[in-house]
mmJSON file of the N, C-alpha and C atoms, coordinates in Angstrom:
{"data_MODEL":{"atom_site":{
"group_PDB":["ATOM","ATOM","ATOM","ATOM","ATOM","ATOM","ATOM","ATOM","ATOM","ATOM","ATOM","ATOM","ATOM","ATOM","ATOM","ATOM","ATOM","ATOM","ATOM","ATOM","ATOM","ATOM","ATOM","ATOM","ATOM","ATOM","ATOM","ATOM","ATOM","ATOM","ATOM","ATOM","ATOM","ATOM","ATOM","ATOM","ATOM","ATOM","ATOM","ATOM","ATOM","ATOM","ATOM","ATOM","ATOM","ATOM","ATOM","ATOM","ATOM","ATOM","ATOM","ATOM","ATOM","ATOM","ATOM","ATOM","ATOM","ATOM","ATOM","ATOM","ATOM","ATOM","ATOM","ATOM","ATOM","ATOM","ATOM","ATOM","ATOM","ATOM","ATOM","ATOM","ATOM","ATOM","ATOM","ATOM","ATOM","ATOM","ATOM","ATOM","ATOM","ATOM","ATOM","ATOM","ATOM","ATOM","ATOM","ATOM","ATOM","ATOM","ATOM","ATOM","ATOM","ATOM","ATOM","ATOM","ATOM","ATOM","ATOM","ATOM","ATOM","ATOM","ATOM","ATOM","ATOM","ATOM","ATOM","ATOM","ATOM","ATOM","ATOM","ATOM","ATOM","ATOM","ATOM","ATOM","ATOM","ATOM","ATOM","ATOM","ATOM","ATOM","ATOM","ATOM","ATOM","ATOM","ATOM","ATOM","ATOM","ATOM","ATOM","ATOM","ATOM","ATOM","ATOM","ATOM","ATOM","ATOM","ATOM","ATOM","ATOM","ATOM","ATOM","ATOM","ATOM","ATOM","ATOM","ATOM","ATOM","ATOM","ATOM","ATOM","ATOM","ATOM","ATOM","ATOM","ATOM","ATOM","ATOM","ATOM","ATOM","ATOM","ATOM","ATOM","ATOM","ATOM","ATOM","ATOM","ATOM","ATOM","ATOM","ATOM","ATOM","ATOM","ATOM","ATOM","ATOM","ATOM","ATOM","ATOM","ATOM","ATOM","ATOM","ATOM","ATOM","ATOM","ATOM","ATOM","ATOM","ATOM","ATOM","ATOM","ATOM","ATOM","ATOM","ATOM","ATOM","ATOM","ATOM","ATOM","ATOM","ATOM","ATOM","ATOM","ATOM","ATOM","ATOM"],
"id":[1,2,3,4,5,6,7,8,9,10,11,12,13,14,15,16,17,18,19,20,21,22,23,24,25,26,27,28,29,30,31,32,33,34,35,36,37,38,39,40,41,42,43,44,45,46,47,48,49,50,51,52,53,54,55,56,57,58,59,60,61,62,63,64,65,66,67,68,69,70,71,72,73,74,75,76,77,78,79,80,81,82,83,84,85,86,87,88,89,90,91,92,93,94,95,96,97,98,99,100,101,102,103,104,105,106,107,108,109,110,111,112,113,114,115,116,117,118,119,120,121,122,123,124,125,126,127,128,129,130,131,132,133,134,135,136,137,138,139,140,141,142,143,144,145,146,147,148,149,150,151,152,153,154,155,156,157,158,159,160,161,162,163,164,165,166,167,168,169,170,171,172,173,174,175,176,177,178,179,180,181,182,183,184,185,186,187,188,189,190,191,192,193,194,195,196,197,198,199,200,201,202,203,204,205,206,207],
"type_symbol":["N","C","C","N","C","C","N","C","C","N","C","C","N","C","C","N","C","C","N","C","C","N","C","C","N","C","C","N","C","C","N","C","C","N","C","C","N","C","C","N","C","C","N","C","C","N","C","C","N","C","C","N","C","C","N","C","C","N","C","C","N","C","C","N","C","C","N","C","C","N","C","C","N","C","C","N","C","C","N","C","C","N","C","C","N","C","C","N","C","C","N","C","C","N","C","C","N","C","C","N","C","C","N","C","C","N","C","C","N","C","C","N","C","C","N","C","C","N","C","C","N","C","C","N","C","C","N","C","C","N","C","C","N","C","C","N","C","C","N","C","C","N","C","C","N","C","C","N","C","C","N","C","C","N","C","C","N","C","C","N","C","C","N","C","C","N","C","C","N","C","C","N","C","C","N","C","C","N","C","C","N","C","C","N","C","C","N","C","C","N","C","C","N","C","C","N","C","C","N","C","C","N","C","C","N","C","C"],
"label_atom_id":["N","CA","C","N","CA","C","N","CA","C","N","CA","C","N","CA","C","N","CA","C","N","CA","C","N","CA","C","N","CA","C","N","CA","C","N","CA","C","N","CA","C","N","CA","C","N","CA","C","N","CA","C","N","CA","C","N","CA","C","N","CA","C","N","CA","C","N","CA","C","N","CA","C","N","CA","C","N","CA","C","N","CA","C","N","CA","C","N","CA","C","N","CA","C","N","CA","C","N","CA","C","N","CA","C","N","CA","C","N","CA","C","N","CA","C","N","CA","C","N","CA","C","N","CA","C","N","CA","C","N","CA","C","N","CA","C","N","CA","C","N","CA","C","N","CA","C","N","CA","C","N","CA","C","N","CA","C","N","CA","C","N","CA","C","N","CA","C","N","CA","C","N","CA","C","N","CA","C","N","CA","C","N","CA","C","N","CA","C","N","CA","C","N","CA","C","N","CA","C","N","CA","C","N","CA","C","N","CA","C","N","CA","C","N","CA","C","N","CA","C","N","CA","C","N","CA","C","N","CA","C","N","CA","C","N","CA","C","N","CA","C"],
"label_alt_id":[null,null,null,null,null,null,null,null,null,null,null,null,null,null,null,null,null,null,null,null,null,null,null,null,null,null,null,null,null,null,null,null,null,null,null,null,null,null,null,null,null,null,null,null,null,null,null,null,null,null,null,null,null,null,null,null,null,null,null,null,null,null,null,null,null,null,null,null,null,null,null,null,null,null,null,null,null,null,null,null,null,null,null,null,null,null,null,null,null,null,null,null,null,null,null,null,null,null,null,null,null,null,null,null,null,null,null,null,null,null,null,null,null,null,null,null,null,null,null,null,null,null,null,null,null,null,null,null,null,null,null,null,null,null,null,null,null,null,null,null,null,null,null,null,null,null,null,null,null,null,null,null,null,null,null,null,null,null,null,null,null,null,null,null,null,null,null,null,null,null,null,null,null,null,null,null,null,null,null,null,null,null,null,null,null,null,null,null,null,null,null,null,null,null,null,null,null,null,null,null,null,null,null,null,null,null,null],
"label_comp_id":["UNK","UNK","UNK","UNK","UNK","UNK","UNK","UNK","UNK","UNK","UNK","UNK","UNK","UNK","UNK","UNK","UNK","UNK","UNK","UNK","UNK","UNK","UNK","UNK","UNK","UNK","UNK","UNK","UNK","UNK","UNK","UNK","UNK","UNK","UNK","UNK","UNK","UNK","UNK","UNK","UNK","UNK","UNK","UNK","UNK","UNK","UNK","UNK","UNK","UNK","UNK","UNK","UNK","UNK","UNK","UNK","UNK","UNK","UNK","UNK","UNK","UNK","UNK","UNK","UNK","UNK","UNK","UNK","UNK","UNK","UNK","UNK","UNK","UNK","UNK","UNK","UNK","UNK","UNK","UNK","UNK","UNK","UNK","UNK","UNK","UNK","UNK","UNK","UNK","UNK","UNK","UNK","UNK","UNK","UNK","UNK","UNK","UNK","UNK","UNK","UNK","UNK","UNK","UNK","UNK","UNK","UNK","UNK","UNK","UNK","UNK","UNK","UNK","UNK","UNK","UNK","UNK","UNK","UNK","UNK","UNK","UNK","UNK","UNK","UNK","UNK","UNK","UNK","UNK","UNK","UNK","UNK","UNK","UNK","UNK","UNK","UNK","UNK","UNK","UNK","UNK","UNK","UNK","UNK","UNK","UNK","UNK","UNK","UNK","UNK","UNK","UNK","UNK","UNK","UNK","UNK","UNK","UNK","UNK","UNK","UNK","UNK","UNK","UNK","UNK","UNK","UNK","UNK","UNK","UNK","UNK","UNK","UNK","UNK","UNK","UNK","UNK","UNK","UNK","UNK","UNK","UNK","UNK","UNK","UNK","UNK","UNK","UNK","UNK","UNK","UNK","UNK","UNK","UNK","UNK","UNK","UNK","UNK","UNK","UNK","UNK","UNK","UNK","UNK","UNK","UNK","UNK"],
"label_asym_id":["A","A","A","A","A","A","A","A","A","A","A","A","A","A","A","A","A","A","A","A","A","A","A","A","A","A","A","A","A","A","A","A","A","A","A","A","A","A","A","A","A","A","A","A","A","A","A","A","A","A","A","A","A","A","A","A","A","A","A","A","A","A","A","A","A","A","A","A","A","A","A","A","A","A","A","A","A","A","A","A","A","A","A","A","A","A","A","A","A","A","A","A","A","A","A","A","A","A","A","A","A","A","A","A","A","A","A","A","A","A","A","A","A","A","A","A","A","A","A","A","A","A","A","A","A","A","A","A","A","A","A","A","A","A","A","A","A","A","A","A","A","A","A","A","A","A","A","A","A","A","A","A","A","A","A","A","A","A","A","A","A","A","A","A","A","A","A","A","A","A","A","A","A","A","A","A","A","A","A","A","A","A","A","A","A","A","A","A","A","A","A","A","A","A","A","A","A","A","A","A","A","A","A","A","A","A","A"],
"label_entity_id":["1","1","1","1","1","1","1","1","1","1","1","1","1","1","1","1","1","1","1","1","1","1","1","1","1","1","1","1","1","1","1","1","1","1","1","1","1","1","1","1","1","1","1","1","1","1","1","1","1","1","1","1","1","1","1","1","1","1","1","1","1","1","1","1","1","1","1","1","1","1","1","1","1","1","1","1","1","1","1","1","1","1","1","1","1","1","1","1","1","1","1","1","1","1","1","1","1","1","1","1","1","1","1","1","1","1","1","1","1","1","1","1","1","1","1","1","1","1","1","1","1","1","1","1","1","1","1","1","1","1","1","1","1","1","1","1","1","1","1","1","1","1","1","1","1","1","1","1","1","1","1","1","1","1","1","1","1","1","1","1","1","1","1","1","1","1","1","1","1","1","1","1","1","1","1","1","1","1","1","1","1","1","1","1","1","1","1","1","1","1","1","1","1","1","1","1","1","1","1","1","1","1","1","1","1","1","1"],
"label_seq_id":[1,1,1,2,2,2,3,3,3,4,4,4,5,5,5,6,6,6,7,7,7,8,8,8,9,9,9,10,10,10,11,11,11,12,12,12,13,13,13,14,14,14,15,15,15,16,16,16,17,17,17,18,18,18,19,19,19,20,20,20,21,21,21,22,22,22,23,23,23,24,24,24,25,25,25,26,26,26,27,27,27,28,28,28,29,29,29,30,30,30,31,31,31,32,32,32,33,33,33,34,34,34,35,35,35,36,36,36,37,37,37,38,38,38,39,39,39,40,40,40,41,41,41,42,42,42,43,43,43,44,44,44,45,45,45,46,46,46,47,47,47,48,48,48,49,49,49,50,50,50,51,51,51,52,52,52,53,53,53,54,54,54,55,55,55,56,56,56,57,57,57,58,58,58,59,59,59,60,60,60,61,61,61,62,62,62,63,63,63,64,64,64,65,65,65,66,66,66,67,67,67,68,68,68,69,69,69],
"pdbx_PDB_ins_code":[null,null,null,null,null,null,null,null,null,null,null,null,null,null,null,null,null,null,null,null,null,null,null,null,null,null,null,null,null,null,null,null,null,null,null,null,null,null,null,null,null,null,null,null,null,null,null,null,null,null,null,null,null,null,null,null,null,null,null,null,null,null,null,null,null,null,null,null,null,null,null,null,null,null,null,null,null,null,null,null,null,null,null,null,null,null,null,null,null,null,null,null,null,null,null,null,null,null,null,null,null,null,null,null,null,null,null,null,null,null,null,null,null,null,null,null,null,null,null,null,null,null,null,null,null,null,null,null,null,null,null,null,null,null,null,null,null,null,null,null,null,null,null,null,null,null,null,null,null,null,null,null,null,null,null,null,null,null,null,null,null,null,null,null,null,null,null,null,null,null,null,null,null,null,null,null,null,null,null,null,null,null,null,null,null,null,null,null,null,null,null,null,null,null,null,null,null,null,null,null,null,null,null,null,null,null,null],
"Cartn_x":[-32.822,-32.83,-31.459,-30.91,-29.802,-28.438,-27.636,-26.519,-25.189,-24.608,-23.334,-21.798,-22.275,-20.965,-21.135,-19.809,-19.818,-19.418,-20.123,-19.885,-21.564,-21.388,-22.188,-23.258,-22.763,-23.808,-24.542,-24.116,-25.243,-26.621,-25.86,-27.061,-28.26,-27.543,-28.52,-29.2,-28.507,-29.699,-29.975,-30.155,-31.016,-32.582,-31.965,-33.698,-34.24,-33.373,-33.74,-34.709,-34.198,-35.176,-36.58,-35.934,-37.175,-38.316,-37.749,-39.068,-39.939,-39.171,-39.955,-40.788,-40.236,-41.358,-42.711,-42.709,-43.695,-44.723,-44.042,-44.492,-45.273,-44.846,-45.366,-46.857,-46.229,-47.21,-48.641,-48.268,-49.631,-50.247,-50.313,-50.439,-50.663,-51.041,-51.48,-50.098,-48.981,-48.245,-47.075,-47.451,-46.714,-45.072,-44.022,-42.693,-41.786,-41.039,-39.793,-38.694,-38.012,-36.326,-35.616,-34.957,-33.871,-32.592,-31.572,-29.738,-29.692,-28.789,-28.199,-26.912,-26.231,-24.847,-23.753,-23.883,-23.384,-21.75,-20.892,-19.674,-18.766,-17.936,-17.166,-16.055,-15.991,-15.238,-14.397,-14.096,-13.023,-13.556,-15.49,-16.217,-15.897,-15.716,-16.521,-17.672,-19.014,-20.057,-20.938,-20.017,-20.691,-19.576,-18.527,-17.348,-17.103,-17.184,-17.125,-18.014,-19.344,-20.938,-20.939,-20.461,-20.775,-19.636,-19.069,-18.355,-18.661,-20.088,-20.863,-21.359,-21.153,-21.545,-20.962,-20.867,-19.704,-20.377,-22.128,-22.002,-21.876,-21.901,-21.42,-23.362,-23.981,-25.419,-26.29,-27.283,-28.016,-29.465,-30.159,-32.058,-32.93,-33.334,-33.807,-35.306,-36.531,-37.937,-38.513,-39.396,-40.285,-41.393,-42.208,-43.567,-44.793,-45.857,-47.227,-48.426,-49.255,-50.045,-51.261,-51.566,-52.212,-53.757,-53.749,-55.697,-56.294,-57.468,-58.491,-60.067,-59.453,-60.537,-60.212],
"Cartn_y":[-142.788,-143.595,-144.199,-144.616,-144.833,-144.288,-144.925,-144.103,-144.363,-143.094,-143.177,-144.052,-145.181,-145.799,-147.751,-147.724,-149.111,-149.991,-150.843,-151.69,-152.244,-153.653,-154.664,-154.12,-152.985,-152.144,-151.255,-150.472,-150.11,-150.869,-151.701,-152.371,-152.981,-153.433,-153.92,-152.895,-151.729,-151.157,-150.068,-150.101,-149.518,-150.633,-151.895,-152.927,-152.722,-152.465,-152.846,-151.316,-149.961,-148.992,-149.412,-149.33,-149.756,-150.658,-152.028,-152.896,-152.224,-151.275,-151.025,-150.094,-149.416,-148.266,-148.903,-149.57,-150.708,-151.347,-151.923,-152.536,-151.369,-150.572,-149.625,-148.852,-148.459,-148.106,-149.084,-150.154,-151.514,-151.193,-150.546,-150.224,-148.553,-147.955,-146.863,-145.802,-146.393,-145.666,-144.763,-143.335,-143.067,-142.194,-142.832,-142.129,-141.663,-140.526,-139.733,-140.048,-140.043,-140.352,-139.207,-139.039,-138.1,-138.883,-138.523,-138.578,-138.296,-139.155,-139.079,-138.697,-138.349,-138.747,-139.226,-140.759,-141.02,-141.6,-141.068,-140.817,-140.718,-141.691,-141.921,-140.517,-139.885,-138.522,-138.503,-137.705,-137.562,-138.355,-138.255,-138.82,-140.686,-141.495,-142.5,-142.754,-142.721,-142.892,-144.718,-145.56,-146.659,-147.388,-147.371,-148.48,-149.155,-150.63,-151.656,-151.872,-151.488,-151.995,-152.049,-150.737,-150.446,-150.815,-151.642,-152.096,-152.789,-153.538,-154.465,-153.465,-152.331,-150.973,-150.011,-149.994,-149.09,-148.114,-147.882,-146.779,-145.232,-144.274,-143.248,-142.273,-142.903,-142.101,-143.389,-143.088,-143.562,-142.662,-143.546,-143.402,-143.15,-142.299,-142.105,-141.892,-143.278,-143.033,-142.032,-141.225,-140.562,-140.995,-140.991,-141.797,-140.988,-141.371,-140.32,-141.395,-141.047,-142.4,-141.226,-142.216,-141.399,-141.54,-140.494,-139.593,-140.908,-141.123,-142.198,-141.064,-139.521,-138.477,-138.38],
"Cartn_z":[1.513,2.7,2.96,1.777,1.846,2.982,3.639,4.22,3.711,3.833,3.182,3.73,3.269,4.538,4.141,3.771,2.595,3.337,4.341,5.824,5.141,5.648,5.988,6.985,8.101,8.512,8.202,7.364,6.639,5.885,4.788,4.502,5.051,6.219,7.312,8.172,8.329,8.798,7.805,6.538,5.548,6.06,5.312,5.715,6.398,7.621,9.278,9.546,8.894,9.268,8.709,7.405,6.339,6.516,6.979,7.712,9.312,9.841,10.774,10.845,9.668,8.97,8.452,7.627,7.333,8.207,9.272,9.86,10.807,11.19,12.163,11.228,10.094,8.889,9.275,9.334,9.598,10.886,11.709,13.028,13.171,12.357,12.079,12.479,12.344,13.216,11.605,11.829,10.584,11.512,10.475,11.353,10.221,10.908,10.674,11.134,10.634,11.185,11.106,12.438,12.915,12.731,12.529,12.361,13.423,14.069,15.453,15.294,15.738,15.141,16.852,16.454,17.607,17.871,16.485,16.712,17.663,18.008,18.805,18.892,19.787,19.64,21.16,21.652,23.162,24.109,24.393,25.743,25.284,25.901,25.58,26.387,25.607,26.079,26.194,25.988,25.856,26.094,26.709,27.146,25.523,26.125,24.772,24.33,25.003,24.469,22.871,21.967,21.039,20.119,19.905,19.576,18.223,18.208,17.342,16.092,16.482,15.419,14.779,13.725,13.352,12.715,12.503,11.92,12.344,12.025,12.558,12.775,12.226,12.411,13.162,13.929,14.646,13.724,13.547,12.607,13.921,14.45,15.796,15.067,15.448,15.064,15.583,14.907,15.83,15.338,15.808,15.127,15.661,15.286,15.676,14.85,15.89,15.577,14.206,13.65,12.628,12.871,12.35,12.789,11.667,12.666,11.456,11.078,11.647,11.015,9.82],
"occupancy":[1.0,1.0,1.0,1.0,1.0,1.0,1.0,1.0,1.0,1.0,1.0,1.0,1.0,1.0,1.0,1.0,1.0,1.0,1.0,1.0,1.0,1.0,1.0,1.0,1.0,1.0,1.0,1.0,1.0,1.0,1.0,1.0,1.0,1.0,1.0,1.0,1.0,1.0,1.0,1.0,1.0,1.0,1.0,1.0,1.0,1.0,1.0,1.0,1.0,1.0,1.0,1.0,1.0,1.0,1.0,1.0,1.0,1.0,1.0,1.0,1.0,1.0,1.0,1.0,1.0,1.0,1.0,1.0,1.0,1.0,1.0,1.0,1.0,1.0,1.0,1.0,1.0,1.0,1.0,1.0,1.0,1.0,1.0,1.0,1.0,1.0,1.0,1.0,1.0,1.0,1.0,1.0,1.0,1.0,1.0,1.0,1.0,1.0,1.0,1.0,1.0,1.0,1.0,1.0,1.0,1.0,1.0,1.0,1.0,1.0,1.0,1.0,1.0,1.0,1.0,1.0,1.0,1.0,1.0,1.0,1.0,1.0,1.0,1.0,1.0,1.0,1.0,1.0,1.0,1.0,1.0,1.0,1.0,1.0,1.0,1.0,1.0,1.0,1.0,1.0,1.0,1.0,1.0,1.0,1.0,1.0,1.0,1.0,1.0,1.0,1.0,1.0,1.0,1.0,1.0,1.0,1.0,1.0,1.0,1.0,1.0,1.0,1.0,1.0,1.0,1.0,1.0,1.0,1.0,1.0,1.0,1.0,1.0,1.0,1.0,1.0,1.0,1.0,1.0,1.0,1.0,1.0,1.0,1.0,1.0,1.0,1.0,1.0,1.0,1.0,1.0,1.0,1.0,1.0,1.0,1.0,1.0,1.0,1.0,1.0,1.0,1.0,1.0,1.0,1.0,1.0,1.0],
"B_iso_or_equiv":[0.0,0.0,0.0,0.0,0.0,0.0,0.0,0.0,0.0,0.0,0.0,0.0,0.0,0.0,0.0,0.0,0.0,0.0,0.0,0.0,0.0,0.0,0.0,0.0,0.0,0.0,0.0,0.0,0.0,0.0,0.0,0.0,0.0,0.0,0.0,0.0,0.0,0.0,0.0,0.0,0.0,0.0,0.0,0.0,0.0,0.0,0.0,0.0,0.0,0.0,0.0,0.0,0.0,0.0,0.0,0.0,0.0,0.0,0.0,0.0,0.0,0.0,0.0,0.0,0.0,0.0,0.0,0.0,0.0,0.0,0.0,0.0,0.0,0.0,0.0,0.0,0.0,0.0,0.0,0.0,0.0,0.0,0.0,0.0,0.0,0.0,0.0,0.0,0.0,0.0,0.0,0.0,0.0,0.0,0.0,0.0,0.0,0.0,0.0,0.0,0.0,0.0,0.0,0.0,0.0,0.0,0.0,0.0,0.0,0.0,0.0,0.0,0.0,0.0,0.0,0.0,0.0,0.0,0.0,0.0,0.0,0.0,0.0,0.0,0.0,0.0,0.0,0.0,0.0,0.0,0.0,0.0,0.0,0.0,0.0,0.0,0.0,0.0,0.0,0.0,0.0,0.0,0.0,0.0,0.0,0.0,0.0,0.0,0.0,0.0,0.0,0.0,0.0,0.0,0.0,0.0,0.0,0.0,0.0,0.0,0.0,0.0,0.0,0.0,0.0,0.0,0.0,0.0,0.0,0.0,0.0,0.0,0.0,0.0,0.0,0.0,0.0,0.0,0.0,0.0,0.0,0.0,0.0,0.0,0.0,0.0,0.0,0.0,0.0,0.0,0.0,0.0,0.0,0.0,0.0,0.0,0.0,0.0,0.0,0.0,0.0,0.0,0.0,0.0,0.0,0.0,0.0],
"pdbx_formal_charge":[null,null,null,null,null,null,null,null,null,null,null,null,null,null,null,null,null,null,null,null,null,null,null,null,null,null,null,null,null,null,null,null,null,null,null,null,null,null,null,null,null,null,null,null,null,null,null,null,null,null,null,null,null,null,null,null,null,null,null,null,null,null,null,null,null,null,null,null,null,null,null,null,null,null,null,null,null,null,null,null,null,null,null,null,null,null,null,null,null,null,null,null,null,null,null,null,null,null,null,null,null,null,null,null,null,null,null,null,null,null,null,null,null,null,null,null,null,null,null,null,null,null,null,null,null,null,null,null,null,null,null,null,null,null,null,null,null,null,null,null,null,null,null,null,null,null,null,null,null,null,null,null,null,null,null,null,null,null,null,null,null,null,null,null,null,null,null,null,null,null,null,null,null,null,null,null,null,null,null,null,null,null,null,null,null,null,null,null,null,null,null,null,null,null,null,null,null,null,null,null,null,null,null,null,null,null,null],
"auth_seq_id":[1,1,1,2,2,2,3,3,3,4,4,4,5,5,5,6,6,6,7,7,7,8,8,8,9,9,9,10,10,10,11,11,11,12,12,12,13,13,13,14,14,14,15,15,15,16,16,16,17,17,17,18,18,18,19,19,19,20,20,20,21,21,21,22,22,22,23,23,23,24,24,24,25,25,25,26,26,26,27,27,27,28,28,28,29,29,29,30,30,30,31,31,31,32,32,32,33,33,33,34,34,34,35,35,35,36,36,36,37,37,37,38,38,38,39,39,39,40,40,40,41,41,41,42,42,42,43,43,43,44,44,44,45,45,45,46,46,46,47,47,47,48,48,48,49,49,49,50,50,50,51,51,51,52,52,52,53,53,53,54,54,54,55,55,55,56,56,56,57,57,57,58,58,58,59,59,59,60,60,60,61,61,61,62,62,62,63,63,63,64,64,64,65,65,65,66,66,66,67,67,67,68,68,68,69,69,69],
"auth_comp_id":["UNK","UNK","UNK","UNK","UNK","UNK","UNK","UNK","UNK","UNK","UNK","UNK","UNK","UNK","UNK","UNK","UNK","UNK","UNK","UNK","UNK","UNK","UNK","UNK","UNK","UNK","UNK","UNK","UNK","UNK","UNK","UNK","UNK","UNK","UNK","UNK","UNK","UNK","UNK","UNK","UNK","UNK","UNK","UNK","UNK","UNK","UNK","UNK","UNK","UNK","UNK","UNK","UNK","UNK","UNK","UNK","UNK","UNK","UNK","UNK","UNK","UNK","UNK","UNK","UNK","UNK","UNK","UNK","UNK","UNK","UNK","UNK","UNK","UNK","UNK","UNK","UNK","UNK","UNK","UNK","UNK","UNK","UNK","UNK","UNK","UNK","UNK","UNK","UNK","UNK","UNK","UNK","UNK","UNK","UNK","UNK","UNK","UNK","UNK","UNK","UNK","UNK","UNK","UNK","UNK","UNK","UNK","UNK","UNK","UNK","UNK","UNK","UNK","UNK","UNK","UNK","UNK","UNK","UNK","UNK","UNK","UNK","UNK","UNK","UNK","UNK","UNK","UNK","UNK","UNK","UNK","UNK","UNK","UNK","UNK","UNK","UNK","UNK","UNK","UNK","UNK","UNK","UNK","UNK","UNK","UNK","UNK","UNK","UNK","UNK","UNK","UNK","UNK","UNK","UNK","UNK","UNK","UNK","UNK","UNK","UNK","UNK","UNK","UNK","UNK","UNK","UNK","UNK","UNK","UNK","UNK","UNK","UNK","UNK","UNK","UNK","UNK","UNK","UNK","UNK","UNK","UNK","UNK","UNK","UNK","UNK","UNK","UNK","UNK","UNK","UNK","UNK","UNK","UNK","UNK","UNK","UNK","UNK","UNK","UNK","UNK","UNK","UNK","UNK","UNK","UNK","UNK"],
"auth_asym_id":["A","A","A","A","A","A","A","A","A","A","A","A","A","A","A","A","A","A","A","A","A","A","A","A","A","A","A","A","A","A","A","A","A","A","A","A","A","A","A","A","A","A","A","A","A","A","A","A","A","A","A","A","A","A","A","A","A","A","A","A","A","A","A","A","A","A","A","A","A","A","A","A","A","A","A","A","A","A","A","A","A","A","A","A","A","A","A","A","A","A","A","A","A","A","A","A","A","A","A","A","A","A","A","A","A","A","A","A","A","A","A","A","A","A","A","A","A","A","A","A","A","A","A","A","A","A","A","A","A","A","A","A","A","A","A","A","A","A","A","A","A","A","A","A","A","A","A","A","A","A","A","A","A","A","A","A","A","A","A","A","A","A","A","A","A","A","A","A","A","A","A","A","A","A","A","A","A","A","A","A","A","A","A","A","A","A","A","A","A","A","A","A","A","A","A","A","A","A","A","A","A","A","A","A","A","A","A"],
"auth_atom_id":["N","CA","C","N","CA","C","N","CA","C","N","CA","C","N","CA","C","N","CA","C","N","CA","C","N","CA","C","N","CA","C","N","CA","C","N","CA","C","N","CA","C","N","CA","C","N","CA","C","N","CA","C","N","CA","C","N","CA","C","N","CA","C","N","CA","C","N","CA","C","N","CA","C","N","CA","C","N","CA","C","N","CA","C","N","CA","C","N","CA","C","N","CA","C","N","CA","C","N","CA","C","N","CA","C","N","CA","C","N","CA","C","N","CA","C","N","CA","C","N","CA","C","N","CA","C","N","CA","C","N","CA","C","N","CA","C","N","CA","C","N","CA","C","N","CA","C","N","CA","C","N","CA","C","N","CA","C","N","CA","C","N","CA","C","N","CA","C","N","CA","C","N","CA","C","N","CA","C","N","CA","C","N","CA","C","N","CA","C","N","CA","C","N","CA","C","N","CA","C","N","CA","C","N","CA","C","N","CA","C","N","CA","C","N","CA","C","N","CA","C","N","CA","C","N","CA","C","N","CA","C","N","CA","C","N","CA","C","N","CA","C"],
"pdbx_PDB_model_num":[1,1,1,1,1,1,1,1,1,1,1,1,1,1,1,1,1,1,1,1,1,1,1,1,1,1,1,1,1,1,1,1,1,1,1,1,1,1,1,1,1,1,1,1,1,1,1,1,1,1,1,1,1,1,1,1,1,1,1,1,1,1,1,1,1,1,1,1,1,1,1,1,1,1,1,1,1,1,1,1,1,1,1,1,1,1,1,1,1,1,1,1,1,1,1,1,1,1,1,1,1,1,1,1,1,1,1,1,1,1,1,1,1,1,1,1,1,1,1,1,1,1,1,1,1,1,1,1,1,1,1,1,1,1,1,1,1,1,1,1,1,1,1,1,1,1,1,1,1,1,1,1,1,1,1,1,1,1,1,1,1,1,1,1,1,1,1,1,1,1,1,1,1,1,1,1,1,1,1,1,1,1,1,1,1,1,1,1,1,1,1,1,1,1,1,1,1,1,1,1,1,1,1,1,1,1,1]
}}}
């Protein structure tokens, strides 16, 4: 679960996936995570918005509500 990248952001969003997995888990809701990779490269796609973020992968939920058959 871990990501490779030694920033104060990571850690926080290691928890930050992790509690929402959980929490969604409580709500019958079971999820997968996709790698985004939303790397700043030639386009800029977000002006200064993204500025507050430095990691280089985005945890994209997919979730699916789970069968109670």
């Amino acid at each position: 679960m871990a990501l490779t990248a030694a920033s104060p952001d990571a850690s926080f969003y290691d928890v930050y996936t992790h509690l929402a997995e959980v929490h969604l888990a409580g709500i019958g809701i079971d999820i997968e995570w996709e790698d985004v990779d939303v790397s700043m490269q030639e386009v800029v796609r977000w002006d200064n918005n993204r500025e507050y973020f430095s990691m280089r992968l985005y945890r994209l939920p997919v979730g699916k509500v789970r069968s109670t058959m």
